[in-house]
C-alpha positions in Angstrom: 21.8 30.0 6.7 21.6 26.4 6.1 18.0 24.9 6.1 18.2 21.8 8.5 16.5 18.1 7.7 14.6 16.9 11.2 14.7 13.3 11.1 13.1 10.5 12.9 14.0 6.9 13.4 11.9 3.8 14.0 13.9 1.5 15.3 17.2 1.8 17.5 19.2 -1.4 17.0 22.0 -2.4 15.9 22.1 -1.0 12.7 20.6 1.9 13.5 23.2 2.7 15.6 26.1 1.3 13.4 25.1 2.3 10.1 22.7 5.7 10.6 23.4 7.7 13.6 27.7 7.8 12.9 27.3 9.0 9.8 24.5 11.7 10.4 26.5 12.9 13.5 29.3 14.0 11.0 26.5 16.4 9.0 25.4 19.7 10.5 22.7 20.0 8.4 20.6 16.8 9.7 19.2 17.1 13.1 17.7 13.8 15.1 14.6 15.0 16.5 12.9 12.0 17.7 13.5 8.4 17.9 10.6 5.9 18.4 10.8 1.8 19.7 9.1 -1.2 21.0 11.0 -0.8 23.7 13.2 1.5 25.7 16.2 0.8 27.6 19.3 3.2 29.3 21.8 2.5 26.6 25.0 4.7 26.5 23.7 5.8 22.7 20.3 6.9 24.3 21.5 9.1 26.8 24.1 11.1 24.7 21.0 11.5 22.0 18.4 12.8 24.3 21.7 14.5 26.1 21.5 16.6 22.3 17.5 17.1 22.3 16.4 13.7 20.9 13.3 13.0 21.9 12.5 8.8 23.2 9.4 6.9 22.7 7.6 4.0 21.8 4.9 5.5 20.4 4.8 5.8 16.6 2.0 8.5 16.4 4.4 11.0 18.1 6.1 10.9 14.9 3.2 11.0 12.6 2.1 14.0 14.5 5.2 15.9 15.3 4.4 18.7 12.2 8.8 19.5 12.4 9.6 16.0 11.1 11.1 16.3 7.6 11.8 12.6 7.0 11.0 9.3 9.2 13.7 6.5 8.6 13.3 2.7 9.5 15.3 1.0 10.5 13.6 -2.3 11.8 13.6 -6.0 10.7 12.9 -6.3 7.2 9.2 -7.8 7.4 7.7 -4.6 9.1 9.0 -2.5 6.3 5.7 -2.7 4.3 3.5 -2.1 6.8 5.4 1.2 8.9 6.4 2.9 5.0 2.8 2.8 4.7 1.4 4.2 7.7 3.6 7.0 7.4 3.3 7.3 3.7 -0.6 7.8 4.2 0.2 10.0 7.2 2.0 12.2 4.9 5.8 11.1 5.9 8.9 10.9 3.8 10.4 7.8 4.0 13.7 6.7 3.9 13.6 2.6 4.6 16.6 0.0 5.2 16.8 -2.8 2.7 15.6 -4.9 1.8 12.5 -2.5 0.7 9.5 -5.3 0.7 9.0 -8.7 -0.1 7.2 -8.5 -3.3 7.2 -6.3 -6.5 3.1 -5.5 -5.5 4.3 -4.0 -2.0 6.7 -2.3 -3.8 4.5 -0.4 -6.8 1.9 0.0 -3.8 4.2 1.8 -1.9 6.0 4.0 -5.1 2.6 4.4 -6.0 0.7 6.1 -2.7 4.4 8.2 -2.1 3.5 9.7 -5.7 0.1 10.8 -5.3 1.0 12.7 -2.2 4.7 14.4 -4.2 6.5 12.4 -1.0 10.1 11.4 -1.0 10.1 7.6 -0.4 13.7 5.5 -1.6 15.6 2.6 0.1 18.9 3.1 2.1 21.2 1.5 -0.5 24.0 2.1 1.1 26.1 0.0 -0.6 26.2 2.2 -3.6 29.1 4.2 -1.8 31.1 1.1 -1.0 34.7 2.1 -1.1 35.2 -1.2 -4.0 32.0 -0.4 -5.7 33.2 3.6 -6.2 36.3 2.1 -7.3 35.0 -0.3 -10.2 32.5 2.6 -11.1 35.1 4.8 -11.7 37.9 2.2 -13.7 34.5 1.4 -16.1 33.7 5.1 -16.9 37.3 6.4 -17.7 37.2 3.6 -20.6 40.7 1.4 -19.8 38.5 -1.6 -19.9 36.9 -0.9 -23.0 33.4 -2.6 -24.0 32.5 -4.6 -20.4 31.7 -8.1 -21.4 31.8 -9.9 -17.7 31.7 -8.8 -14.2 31.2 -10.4 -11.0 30.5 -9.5 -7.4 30.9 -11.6 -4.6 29.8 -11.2 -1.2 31.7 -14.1 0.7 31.8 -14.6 4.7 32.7 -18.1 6.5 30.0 -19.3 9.0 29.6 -23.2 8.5 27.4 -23.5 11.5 24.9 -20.2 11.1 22.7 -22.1 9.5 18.7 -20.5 10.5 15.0 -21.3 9.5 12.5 -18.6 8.0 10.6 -17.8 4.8 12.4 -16.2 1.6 12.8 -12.9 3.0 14.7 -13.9 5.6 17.8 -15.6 3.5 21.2 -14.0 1.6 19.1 -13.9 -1.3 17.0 -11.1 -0.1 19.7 -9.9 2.6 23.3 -9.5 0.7 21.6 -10.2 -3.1 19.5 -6.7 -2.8 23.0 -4.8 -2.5 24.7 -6.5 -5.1 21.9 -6.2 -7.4 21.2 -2.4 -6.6 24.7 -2.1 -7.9 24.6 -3.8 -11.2 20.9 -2.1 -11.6 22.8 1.4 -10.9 25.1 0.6 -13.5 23.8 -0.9 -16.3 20.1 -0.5 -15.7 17.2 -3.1 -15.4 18.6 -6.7 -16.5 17.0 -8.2 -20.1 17.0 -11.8 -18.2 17.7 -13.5 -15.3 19.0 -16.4 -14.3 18.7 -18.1 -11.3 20.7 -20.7 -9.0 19.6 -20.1 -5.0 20.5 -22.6 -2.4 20.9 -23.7 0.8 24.1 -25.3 1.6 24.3 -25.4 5.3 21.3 -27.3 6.3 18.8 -27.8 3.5 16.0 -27.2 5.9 17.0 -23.8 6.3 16.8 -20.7 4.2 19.0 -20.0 1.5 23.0 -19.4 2.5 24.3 -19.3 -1.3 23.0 -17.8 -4.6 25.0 -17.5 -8.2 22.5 -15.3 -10.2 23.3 -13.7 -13.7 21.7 -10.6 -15.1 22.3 -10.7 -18.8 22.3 -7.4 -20.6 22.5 -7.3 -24.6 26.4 -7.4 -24.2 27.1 -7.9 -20.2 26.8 -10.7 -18.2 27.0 -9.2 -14.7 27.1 -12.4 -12.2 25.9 -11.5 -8.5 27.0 -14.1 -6.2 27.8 -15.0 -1.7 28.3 -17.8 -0.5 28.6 -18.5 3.5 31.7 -21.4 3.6 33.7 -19.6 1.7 37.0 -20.7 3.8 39.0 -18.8 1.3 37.0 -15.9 -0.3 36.7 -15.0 -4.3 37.7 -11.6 -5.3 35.3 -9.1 -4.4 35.1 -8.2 -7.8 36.4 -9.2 -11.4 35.5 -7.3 -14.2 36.6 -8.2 -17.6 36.1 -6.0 -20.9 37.6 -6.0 -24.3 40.6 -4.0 -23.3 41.6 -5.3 -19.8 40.5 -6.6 -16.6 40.2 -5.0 -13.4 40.2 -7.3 -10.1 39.8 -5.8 -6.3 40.0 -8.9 -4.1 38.6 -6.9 -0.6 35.8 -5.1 0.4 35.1 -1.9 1.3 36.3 -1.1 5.4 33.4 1.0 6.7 31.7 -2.0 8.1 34.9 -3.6 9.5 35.7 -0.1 10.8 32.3 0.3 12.7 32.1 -2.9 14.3 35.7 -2.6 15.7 34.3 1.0 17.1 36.0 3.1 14.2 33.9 5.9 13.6 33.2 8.1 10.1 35.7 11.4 11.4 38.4 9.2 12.6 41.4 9.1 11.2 42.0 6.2 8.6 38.4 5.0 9.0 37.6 3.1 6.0 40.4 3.5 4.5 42.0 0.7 2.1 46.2 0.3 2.8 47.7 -0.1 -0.5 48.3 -3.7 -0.4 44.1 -4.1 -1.0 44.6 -1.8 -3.8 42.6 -3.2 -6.9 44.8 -4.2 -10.1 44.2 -2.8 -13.5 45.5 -4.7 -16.7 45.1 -3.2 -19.6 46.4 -3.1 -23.3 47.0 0.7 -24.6 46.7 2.6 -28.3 50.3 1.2 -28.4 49.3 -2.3 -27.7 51.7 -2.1 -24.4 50.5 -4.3 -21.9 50.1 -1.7 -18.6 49.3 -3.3 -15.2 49.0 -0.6 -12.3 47.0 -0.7 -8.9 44.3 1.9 -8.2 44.0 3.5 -5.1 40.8 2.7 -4.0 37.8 5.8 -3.9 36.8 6.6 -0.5 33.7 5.3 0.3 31.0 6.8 2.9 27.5 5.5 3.6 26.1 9.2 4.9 26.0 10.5 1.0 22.6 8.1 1.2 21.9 11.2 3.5 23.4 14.2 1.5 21.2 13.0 -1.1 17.9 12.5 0.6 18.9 16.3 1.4 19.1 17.2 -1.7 16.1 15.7 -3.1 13.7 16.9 0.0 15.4 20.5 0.5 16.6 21.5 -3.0 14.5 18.9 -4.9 17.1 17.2 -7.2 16.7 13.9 -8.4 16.3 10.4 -5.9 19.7 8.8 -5.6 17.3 5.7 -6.3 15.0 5.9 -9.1 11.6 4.4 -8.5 12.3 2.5 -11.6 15.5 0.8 -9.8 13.7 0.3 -6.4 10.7 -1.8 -8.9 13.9 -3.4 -11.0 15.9 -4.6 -7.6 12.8 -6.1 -6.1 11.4 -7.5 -9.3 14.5 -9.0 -9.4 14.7 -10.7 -5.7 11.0 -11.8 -6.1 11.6 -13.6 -9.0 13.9 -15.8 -7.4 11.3 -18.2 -5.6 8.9 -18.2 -8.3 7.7 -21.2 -10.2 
């Protein structure tokens, strides 16, 4: 028989409800036990839950004492991240948090740090590390028709001219879209040598930062993270250059699109590219033929973050997310605003 993971949520937003619940609904393994916010309405999504056995409340310490609970995720606005991971880390939690982690890379080692000393599971939701176009690129590097990688770029484009908003660092694309993009690059190629820096606002230069064009240089690699938020025409998604072709995927992954249009993981074509936003693959072979093909892009699913928080709590394998990436990626967003 299957051992099930009781989970609990703080939070029970928006993306708790877009990103979280759909894809944990699809796994038999993962029960919902008990969901705890500031606040507690009638919502459609709360009565189907507690229809199942979820249990409502607004009261964190019915988590903390609830002995069944297997691992607590939060899901709430970024700057209470720090302070709920360690209240249920010192309350003897696992922790599963949305991203971006913390602010600062001393929140961060605090945090890796106190999980450690009590053997608890603690790891960010990078979700984005099973983006249908990030799978995609992964797999074009490793079977070699690129060769030696000697530049890639991801982009993370939208057009909002007039979304411009005020708040501190950790409220801008910086921290918000640049902690999936450089999760990626730090999953594949590892902790960056150097960094360089070019965060803006473009929108209103009051506000917080809308537009950032950072390189992480490797011995060999200069990987380029990049979004922008007047991009009227995007950039491709990503382009990815090496000594024996170049690989280009101009869209991104269609989970998110999916969800927001009410497309759920289960239904049929959910996520799914069409052919015509198939990447293209250029590449010179032993022969020296020049080959160009298009490669179907690698489905992409956001619950494996689950199947793997599974796997490390039940059977003990390895984090998805090493500590040393969660320290690397927010080493790497802290020293953004430094002087």
């Amino acid at each position: 028989m299957t051992k099930k993971l009781n989970i609990a949520y703080v939070g029970f937003g928006k993306s708790t409800n877009r990103y979280h619940i759909p894809y944990v609904k699809e796994r038999e393994n993962i029960v919902i036990k008990r969901i705890v916010n500031r606040t507690l309405g009638k919502r459609p999504e709360q009565a189907e839950l507690e229809a199942n056995g979820t249990l409502f409340s607004t009261d964190i310490a019915d988590i903390i004492n609830d002995d069944s609970i297997d691992l607590v995720v939060i899901v709430t606005p970024a700057f209470a991240h720090y302070d709920y991971a360690k209240e249920l880390l010192s309350a003897g939690k696992n922790v599963l948090c949305d991203k971006p982690l913390v602010e600062t890379l001393e929140q961060a080692k605090e945090l890796v740090a106190l999980a450690k000393e009590k053997n608890l599971f603690f790891m960010p939701f990078q979700n984005r590390r099973f983006d249908s176009d990030f799978l995609t690129v992964k797999k074009v590097i490793e079977q070699g028709y690129l060769g030696d990688l000697v530049d890639i770029t991801v982009n993370m484009d939208h057009f909002r001219p007039n979304d411009a908003s005020q708040g501190g660092n950790f409220d801008g694309a910086w921290y918000g879209h640049g902690v999936h993009l450089v999760d990626q690059m730090v999953s594949l190629f590892g902790s960056p040598k150097e960094v360089q820096y070019d965060i803006r606002a473009t929108r209103d230069y009051d506000s917080v930062d809308d537009y950032f064009s950072v390189n992480l240089l490797y011995p060999n690699l200069r990987a380029t993270v990049a979004a922008t938020e007047v991009a009227a025409l995007p950039h491709p998604k990503w382009l990815v250059y090496g000594t024996k072709g170049t690989f280009i995927k101009m869209d991104v992954d269609q989970q998110e699109n999916d969800l927001k249009v009410g497309m759920f993981p289960g239904d049929e074509g959910f996520g799914q590219d069409s052919p015509a936003d198939f990447g293209q693959l250029t590449y010179f072979n032993q022969n020296g033929d020049r080959i160009v093909k298009h490669i179907p892009t690698v489905a992409g699913d956001y619950g494996r973050v689950y199947d793997s928080a599974y796997e490390s709590i039940i059977n003990g394998a390895d984090k998805l997310v090493s500590d040393e990436q969660i320290l690397a990626v927010i080493k790497t967003l802290e020293n953004g605003f430094s002087k």
